[in-house]
N, C-alpha and C positions, 0 to 999 in steps of 0.2 A: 440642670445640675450645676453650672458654671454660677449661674442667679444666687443656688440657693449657697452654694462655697462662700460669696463675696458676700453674700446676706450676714453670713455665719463667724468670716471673720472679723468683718465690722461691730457685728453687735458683743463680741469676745474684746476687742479694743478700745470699746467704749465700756463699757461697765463702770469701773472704775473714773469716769469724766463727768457722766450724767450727771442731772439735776432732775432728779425724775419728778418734782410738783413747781420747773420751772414753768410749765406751759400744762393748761388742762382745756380739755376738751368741753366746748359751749354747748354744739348742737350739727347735727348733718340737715344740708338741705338736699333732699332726694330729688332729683332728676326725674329719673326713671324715663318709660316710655311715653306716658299722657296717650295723648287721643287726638286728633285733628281737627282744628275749632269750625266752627259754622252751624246757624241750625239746619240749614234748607239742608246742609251736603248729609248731617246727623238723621234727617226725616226720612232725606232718601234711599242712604248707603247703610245708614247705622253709624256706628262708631270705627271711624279707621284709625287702623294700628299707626305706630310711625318705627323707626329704629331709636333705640336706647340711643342719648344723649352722651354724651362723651366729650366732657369737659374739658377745652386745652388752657384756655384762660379766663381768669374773672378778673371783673374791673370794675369801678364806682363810677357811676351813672353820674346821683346825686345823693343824697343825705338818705333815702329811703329805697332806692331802687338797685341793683346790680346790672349789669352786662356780662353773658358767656358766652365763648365763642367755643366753636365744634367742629372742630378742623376735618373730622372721620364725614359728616354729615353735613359739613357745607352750611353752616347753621349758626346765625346769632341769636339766643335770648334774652329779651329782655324780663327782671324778674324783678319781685322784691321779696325784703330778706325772711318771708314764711315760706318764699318757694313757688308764689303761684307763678305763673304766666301772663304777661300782660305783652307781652307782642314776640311771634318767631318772626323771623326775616331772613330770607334766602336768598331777596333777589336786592338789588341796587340799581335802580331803572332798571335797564334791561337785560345786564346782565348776572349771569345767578351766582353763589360763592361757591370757589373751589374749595381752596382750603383757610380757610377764616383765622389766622394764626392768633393774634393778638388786639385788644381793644383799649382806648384809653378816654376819659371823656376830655371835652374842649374845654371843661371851667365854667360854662353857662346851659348846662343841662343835656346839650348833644351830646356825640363820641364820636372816636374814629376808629374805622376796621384795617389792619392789613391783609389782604387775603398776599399770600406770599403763593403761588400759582399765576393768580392772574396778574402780578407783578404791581399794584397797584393800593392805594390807600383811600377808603372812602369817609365822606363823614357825612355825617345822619344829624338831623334837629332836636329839639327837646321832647319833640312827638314823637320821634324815635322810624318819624321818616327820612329816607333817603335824602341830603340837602347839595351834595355836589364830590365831584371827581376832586379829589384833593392832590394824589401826584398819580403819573401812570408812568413808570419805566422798565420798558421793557431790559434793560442793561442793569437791572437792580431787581435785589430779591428779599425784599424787605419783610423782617418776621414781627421780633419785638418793638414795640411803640409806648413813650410814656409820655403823656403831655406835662407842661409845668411852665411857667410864668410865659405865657404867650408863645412857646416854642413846640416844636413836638419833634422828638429826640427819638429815633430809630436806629435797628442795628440793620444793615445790610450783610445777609449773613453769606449770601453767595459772593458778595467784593470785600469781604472781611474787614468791614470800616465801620463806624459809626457816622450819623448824616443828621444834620441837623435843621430844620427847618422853620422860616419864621408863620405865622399864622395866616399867611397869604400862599405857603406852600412856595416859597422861596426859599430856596437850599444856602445856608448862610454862613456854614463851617460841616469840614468831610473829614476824618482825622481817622488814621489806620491803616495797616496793609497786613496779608500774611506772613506770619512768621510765630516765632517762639520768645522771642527776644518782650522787654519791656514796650509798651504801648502798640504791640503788632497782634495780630488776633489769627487765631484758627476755631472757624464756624462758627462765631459767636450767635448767639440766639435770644436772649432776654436781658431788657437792660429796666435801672430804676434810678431815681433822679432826685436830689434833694435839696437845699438851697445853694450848695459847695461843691457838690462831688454830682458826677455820674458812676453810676455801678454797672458795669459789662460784665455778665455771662461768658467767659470766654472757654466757648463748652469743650472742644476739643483738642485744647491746651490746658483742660481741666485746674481751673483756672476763675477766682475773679477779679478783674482789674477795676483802680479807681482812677478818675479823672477829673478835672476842674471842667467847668463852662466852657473855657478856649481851647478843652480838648489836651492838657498839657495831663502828662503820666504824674500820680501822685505814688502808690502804692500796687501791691495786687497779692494775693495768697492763695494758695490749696496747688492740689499735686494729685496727680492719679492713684492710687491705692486705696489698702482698705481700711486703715486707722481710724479714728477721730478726726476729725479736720479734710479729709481726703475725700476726694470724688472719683465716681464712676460713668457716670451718665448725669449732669449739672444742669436745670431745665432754669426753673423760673427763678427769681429773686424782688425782695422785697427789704425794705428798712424803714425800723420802728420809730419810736417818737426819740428813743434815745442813742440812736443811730446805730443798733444794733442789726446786722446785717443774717437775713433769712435766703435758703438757700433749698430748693427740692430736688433731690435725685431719684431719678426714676428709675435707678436699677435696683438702689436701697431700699427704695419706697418708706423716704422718711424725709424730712427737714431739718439740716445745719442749721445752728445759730454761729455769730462769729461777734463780738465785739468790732469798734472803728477800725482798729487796728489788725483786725484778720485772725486776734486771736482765736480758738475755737473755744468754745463755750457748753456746747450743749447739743443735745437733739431730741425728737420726740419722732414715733410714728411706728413702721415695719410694717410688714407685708401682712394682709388681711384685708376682713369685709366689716367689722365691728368696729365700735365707735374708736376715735384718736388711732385707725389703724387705716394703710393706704394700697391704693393697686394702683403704680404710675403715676406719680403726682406731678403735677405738671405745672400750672400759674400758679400765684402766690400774690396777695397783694394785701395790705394791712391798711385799716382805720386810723382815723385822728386820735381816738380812746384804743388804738392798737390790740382791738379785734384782728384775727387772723383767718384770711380766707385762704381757702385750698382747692383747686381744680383736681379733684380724688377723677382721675379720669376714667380708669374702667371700672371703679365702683360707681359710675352715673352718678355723682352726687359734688355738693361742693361743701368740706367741709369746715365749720368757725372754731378757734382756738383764741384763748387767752390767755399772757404770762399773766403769770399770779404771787413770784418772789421774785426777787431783784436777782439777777446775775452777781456774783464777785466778781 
């Protein structure tokens, strides 16, 4: 009931802001349940079920391929963009994923996983095997990860910092603390990184903040309520070619846009099962040609979006 009120007031306050054919919908890539690969296990057992896929983040591999992670099921895919399966992965040597929060690749075909349970970050090769223990702290509870010019940029969401690390998994700037005030964060969760700014999710200060490389406060906008421009529940983000700032809530179950400057702009999405429509939307990550991908989490699916007019 409380869902559907805030669903209800939101989309009564935006009406009148929309740009209803700024963003259309490309294509859903279906998840679903699949089957369990092998033929000897398929000769002997038949076909084993698995649990529906439930997508918390998608990420770029390489030019052709994605990475999803599945935080309910402990679970990375790797995919390309028709949807097939080209490798699940559960385990990482020897131990298997809890909860697989966030993925990002290294720039030369590998990626890296945070599983924010086992407190740790892995990263895998271009083969999409397992390649080494990249941080493990137990004193840190690392969710979101974006890689970007040799660094790999994390939010620690349980010490409400941002942590930054060089490509050797050496911690090289740590900037943050809780609070409410400018540059201080409550539970931050997904962050995204551009040649000037980083972008913090700063989920429960409902809230995104901007910041330079040295971690210095530039900016930040949005506020808890139900208007345009406002969140409820602030999951993934993303920024376009023109620095146009994407944002999923998952109590909306829709996508912010925001201009540099945090103005609000737009939205697309609301609650369903039919195309350009979401149940929980959760990662978000955008193309060089700013394709739009979507972790549609309990619709099992991830789906692609493209703007198609220029924002005012």
């Amino acid at each position: 009931m409380k869902r559907t009120f805030f669903l209800c007031c939101l989309i009564l306050f935006l009406v009148v802001l929309i740009f209803p054919k700024s963003v259309k919908f490309v294509k859903s890539i279906e998840l679903g349940k699949g089957t369990a690969n092998g033929k000897i296990t398929k000769f002997l057992f038949g076909k084993k079920k698995i649990n529906p896929v439930k997508p918390s983040s998608v990420f770029f591999i390489n030019e052709v391929n994605l990475g999803i992670t599945d935080q309910l099921n402990g679970l990375v895919l790797v995919i390309n963009k028709k949807g097939k399966v080209l490798k699940r992965i559960r385990k990482s040597g020897k131990m298997s994923f809890l909860s697989p929060v966030s993925g990002s690749s290294d720039g030369s075909g590998g990626f890296y996983i945070s599983d924010s349970s086992l407190r740790l970050i892995l990263q895998f090769s271009e083969k999409y095997k397992f390649k080494k223990l990249f941080i493990s702290d137990q004193r840190k509870r690392i969710t979101g990860i974006a890689f970007f010019e040799n660094k790999l940029f994390c939010v620690d969401t349980e010490n409400h910092n941002v942590i930054i690390y060089n490509d050797k998994g050496i911690e090289i700037l740590k900037f943050g603390r809780r609070g409410s005030g400018k540059g201080t964060f409550n539970y931050p969760t997904h962050l995204a990184v551009d040649k000037d700014t980083i972008y913090i999710n700063d989920s429960l200060n409902f809230r995104v903040q901007m910041f330079d490389h040295e971690g210095k406060f530039k900016s930040m906008f949005g506020k808890n309520g139900k208007r345009g421009g406002d969140f409820s529940k602030p999951k993934g983000i993303a920024i376009d070619s023109k620095k146009r700032i994407f944002v999923t809530d998952v109590m909306f179950d829709t996508v912010q846009v925001f201009d540099t400057n945090g103005r609000f702009l737009s939205y697309f999405g609301g609650p369903g099962n039919s195309e350009g429509k979401f149940w929980m939307p959760s990662g978000i990550m955008i193309n060089k040609d700013d394709s739009i991908y979507i972790a549609d989490t309990y619709n099992s699916r991830c789906q692609v979006f493209k703007v198609v007019d220029e924002v005012k």
